[in-house]
C-alpha positions as CSV (number, residue, x, y, z in Angstrom):
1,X,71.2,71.5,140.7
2,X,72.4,74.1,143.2
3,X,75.8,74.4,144.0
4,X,77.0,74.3,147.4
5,X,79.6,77.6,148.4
6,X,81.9,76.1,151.8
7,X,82.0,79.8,152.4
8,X,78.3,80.1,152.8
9,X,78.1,77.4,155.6
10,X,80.3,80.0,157.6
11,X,77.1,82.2,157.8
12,X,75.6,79.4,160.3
13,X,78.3,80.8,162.8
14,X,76.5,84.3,162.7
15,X,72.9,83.5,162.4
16,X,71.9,85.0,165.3
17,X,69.6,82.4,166.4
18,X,71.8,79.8,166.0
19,X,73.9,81.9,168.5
20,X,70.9,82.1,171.1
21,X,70.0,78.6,170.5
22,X,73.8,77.4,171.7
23,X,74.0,80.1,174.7
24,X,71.0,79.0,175.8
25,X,71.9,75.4,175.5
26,X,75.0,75.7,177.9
27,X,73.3,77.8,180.6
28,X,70.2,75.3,180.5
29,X,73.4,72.3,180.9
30,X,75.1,74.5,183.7
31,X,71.8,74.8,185.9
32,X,70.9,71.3,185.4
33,X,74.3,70.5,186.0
34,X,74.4,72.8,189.2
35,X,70.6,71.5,190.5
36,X,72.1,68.0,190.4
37,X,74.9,68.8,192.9
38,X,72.3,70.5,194.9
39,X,70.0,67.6,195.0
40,X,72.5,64.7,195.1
41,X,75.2,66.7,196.6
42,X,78.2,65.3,194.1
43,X,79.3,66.5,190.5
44,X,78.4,64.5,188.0
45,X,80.0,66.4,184.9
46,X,77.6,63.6,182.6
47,X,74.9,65.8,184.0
48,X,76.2,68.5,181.4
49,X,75.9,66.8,178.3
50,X,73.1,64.0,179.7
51,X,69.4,64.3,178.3
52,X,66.6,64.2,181.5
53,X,66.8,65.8,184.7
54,X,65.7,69.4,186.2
55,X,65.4,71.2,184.0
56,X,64.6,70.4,180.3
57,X,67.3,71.5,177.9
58,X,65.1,70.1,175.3
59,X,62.2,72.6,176.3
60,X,64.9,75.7,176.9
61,X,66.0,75.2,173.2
62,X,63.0,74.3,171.5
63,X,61.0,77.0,172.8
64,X,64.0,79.6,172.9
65,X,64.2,78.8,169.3
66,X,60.5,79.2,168.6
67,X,60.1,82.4,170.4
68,X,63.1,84.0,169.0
69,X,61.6,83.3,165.8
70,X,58.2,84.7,167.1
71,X,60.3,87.9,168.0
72,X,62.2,88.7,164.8
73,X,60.1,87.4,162.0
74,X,56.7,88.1,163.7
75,X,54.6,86.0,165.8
76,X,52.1,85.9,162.4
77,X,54.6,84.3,160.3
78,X,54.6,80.7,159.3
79,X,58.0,80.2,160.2
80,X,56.9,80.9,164.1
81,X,54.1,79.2,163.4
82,X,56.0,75.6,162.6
83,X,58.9,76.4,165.0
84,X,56.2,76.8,168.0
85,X,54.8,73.4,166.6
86,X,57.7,71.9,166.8
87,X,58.2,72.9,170.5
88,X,55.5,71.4,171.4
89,X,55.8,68.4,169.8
90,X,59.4,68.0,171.3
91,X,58.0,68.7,174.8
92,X,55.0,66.1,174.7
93,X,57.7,63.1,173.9
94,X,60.1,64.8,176.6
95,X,57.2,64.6,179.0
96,X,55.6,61.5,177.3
97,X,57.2,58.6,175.4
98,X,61.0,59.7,176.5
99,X,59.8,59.5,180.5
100,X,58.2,56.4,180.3
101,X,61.6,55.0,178.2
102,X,63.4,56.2,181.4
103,X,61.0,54.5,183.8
104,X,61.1,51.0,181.8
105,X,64.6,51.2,182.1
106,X,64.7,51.3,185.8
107,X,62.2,48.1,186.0
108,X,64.5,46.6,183.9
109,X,67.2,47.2,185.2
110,X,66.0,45.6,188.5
111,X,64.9,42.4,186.7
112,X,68.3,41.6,185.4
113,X,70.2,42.6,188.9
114,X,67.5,40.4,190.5
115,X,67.5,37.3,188.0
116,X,70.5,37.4,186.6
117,X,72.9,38.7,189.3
118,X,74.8,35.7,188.7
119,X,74.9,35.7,184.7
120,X,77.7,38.4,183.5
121,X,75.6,40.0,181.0
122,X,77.7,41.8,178.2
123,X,75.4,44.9,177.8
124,X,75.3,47.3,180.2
125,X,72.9,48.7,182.7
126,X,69.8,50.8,180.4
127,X,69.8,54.5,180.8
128,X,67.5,55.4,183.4
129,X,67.5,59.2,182.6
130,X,66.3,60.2,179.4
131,X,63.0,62.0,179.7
132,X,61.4,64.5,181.9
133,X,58.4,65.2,184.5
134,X,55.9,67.7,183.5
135,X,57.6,70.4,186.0
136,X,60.8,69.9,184.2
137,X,59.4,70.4,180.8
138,X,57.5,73.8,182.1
139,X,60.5,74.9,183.8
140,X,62.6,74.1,180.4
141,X,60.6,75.9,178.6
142,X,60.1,78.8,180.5
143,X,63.8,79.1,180.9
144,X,63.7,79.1,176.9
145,X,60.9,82.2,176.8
146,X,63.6,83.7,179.2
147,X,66.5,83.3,177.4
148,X,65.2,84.3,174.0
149,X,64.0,87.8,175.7
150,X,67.2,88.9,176.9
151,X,69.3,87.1,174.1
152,X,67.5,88.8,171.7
153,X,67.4,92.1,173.5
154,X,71.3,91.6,173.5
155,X,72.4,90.3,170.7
């Protein structure tokens, strides 16, 4: 059995795609957060920490992760190779079984208001925004390609 060195975890704080990943996780959160206010035209600070909406945070990491992977262990190597797979996968359910989560939710949603606006129901309302239109995965993940070129050009 291995033994486990704290000090060793520490070394998570300066892998350098670990580092990428996070950076490109807040700016993906700040331009969905700012695209909100421009479509809806309020803050909602929920927006920044929220899954679903424009555009898809899940994509930008995913694929930054992949690609940054691509870039400093080569595009040949199996570990590009499963990261890339992984993307994809994570953008099919984002696109696929996540969406049509959201969109059951909304009918939902409308059933109990309409039948049982009278009934206080305990739960509350189902989230409505969890997964993401095709554009939003795209525009997630090329925000990801993005971000791991510079990031990795800078750091």
């Amino acid at each position: 059995m291995t033994k486990i060195n704290i000090g060793d975890l520490s070394l998570i704080f300066r892998n350098k795609i670990v580092i990428i990943a996070f950076i490109t996780w807040v700016i993906n959160q700040i331009l969905k957060l700012i695209i909100f206010y421009i479509t809806e035209k309020k803050w909602d600070m929920r927006r920044f920490i929220g899954a679903g909406g424009m555009p898809s945070t899940h994509s930008a990491l995913s694929v930054c992760v992949a690609i940054t992977i691509g870039i400093k262990e080569g595009w040949d190597s199996p570990l590009f190779a499963f990261a890339i797979v992984i993307a994809f996968i994570i953008m099919a359910d984002a696109a696929g079984v996540r969406r049509e989560t959201g969109e059951q939710a909304v009918v939902l949603n409308k059933i109990i208001l309409e039948f049982f606006n009278e009934i206080k129901l305990k739960d509350k309302r189902l989230k409505e925004l969890v997964g993401h239109t095709p554009f939003e995965v795209i525009v997630g993940a090329f925000i990801g390609i993005i971000m791991a070129w510079i990031l990795c050009a800078v750091i």
